[in-house]
N, C-alpha and C positions, 0 to 999 in steps of 0.2 A: 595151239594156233601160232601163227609164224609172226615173229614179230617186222617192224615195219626195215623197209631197207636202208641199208645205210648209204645216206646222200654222197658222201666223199667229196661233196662241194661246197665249201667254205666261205664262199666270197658275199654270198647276203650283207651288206653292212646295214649296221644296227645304228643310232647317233648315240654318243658318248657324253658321259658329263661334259656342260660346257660350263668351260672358265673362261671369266672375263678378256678378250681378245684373243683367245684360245681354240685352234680347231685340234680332233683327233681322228686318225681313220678309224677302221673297223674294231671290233671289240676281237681282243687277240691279236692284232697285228703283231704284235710285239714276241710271237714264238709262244704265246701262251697257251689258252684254251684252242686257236685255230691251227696250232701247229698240229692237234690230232689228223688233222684231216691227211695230212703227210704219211700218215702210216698204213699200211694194210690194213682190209679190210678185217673184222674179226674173224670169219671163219678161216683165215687165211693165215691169223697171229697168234702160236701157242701161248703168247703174253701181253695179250691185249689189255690193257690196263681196267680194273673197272671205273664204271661208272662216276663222273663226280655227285653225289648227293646232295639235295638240300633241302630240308624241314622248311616248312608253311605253317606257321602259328601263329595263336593269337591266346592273349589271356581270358577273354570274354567272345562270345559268339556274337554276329552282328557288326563286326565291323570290317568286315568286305575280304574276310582273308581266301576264300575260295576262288574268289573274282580275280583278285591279283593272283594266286597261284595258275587258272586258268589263262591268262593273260602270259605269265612268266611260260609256261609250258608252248604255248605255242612260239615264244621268240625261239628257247630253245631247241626247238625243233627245226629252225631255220640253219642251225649250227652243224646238225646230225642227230640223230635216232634218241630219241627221248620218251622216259615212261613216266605216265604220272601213276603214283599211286594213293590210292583214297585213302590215307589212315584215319578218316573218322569212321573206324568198322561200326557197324550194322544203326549207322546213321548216316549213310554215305551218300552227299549228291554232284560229285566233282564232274561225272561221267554227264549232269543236265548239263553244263557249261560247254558239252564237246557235242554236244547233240546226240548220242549215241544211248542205244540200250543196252547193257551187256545182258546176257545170259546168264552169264556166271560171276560169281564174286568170293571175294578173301574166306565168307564165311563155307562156301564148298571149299576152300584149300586146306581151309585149319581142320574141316574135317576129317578130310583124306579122301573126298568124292575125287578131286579133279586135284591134279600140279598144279601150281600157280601158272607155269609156263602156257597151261592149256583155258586157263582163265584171262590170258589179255585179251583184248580186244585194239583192233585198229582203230583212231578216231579220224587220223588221216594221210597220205604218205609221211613217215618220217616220227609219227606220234603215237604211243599206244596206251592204254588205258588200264588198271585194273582195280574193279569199281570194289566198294568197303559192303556194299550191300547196305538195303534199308529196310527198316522196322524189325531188327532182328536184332532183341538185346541182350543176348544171351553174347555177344559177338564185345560188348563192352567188358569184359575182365576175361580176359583169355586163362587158359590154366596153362601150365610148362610145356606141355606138351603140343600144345597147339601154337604157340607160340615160338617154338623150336620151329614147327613144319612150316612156318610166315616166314622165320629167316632163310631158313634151306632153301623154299619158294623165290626168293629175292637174292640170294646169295648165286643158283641156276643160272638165274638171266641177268646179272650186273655187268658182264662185258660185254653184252648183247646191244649195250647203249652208252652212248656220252653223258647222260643226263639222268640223273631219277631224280622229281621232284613231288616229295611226299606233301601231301591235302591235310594235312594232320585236325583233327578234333579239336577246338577252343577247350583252354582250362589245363588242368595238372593230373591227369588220366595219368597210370603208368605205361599205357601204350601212345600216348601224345609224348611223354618224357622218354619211351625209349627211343620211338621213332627221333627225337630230337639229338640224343643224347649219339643214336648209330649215326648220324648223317655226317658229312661235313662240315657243314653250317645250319645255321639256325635262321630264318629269317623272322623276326614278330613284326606283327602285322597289329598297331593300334592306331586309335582315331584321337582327337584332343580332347575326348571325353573325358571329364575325370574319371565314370565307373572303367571307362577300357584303359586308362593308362592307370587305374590303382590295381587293374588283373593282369595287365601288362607285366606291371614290376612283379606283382605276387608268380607268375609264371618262370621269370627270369630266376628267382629268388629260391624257387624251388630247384630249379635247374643247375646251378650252381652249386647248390647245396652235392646234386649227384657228381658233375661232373665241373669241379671246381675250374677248367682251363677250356670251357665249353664256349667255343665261338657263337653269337649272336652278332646280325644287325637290325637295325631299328628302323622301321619304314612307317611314316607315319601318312597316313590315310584319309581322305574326305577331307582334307587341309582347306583353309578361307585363303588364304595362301602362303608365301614363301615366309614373312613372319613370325605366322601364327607357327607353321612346319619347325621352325627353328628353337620357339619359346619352346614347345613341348619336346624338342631333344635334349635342348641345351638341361630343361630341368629335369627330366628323365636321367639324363648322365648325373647333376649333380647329388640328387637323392643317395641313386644306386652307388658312387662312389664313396660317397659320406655314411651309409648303415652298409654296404656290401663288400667294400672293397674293390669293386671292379665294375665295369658297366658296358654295354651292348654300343655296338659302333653305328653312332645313325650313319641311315645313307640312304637317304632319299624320302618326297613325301610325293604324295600323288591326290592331286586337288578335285576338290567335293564336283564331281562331274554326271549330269544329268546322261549324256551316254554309257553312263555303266550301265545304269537302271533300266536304261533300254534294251544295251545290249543282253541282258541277263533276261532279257523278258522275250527275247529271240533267240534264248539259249546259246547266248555265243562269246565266246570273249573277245573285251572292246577290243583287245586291239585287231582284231578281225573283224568284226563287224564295224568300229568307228577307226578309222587307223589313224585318220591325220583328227580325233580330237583332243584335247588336253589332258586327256586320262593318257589316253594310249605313248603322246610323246613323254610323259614324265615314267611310265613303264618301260618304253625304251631304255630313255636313261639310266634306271634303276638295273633293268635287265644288263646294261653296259659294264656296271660298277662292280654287278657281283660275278660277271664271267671273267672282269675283270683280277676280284677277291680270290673263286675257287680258283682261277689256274695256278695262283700262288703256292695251292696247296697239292700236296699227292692224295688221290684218293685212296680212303681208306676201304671203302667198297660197302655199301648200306646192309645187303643180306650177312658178309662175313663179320661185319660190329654187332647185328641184330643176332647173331649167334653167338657169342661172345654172351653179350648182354641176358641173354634165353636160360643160360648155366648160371647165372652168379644171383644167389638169395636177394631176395629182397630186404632192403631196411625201411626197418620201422621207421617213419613220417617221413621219408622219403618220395 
């Protein structure tokens, strides 16, 4: 299937962190993330960069990590050609969020029915989908081989898009850690719960362990507000610094907002179904900071790390 085209139009402005007396233009002004737009189209650039990546986690399920992914997926899609992919395989429901049914999913890829290329789906100009499949558990512990043919599938299509932003599984899955570990960035997705901020840490914890220089930021979720947001990062950092040596960058929190829960019940993410509510501008924001964060970085390309990754043994309690 053809994936979505590419907008080559840049100027959608997003609102940016604001600081006190502070305005900012567009996210990327600055030559960063919107300077892509400057370049030829892909079929046109034998060095089209790929894709910036970004992992959607969370340590525990239940605290709204799909919602903010599908939320995050369609700003990026205002920027240019963006794919989400479902990695919570064969419990996958990122594709309810986009309204869409796919036909096909990851677990026909790893089989060898269908290319991954031939399993996306449209969800709407500029956005495409490739759903994890649901009630198939067999799809939860992939073997090398299958695994191999996920990256090659994603490795295909990475300069096909500006954007891949992986739906990843809750918990320490070794396909929630690869998908983490191949991406650019990591985002965790917790709420002030103690159970989500003690799976929070144990996720990060793990993770580090793999991939000791492994970018995480910290988004905290269903917030009472800007206080309570701060108590749980500020003590998040202090923890992880004091037993880890190092600690995830918060950046941002997004407040306990009765338009998600609707908007989820209309299959849609808030910031398309509620745009101007308090969920959707603090996802702005959030969405500002980190296109802000990946332009910093070169991509490394999600399919070509996740091959990398696919070769090299597993360690024990890894």
């Amino acid at each position: 299937m053809a994936t979505s085209e590419e907008r080559g139009d840049a100027s959608h402005e997003s609102p940016q962190p604001r600081a006190a007396g502070s305005a900012h233009g567009p996210p990327g002004a600055d030559g960063g993330w919107e300077s892509l737009a400057s370049r030829p189209p892909f079929y046109a650039a034998a060095r089209r960069p790929a894709a910036h990546s970004l992992c959607v986690a969370s340590g525990k399920g239940g605290v709204g990590k799909t919602a903010v992914a599908a939320s995050l997926a369609q700003l990026f899609a205002r920027l240019g050609s963006t794919l989400i992919v479902d990695g919570d395989l064969g419990v996958g429901n990122a594709h309810i969020l986009q309204d869409v049914q796919p036909e096909r999913h990851l677990g026909d890829v790893v089989c060898g029915r269908v290319s991954l290329r031939d399993a996306l789906v449209s969800c709407e100009p500029h956005l495409d989908l490739v759903c994890g499949g649901s009630g198939l558990p067999h799809l939860a512990h992939l073997e090398p081989s299958e695994r191999r043919l996920l990256a090659l599938g994603l490795a295909d299509v990475q300069r096909d898009y500006r954007a891949m932003l992986v739906d990843c599984g809750a918990g320490v899955s070794d396909q929630t850690l690869d998908f983490a570990e191949g991406s650019d960035g990591t985002l965790l997705v917790t709420t002030p719960d103690v159970t989500a901020l003690t799976d929070a840490y144990a996720f990060y914890k793990v993770l580090l362990a793999r991939q000791p220089d492994a970018l995480v930021w910290l988004v905290v979720n269903r917030a009472q507000d800007a206080a309570e947001a701060q108590r749980v990062l500020e003590r998040f950092e202090h923890v992880s610094r004091r037993f880890l040596g190092a600690s995830p960058k918060g950046i941002g929190w997004i407040p306990d907002d009765p338009a998600v829960r609707a908007a989820v019940n209309r299959r849609r993410a808030v910031v398309r179904a509620e745009p101007t509510s308090p969920s959707s501008r603090a996802l702005a924001e959030l969405f500002a900071r980190l296109v802000r964060e990946l332009s910093a970085r070169e991509p490394a390309g999600l399919g070509t790390r996740l091959s990398e990754l696919s070769t090299r043994p597993r360690r024990l309690g890894a």
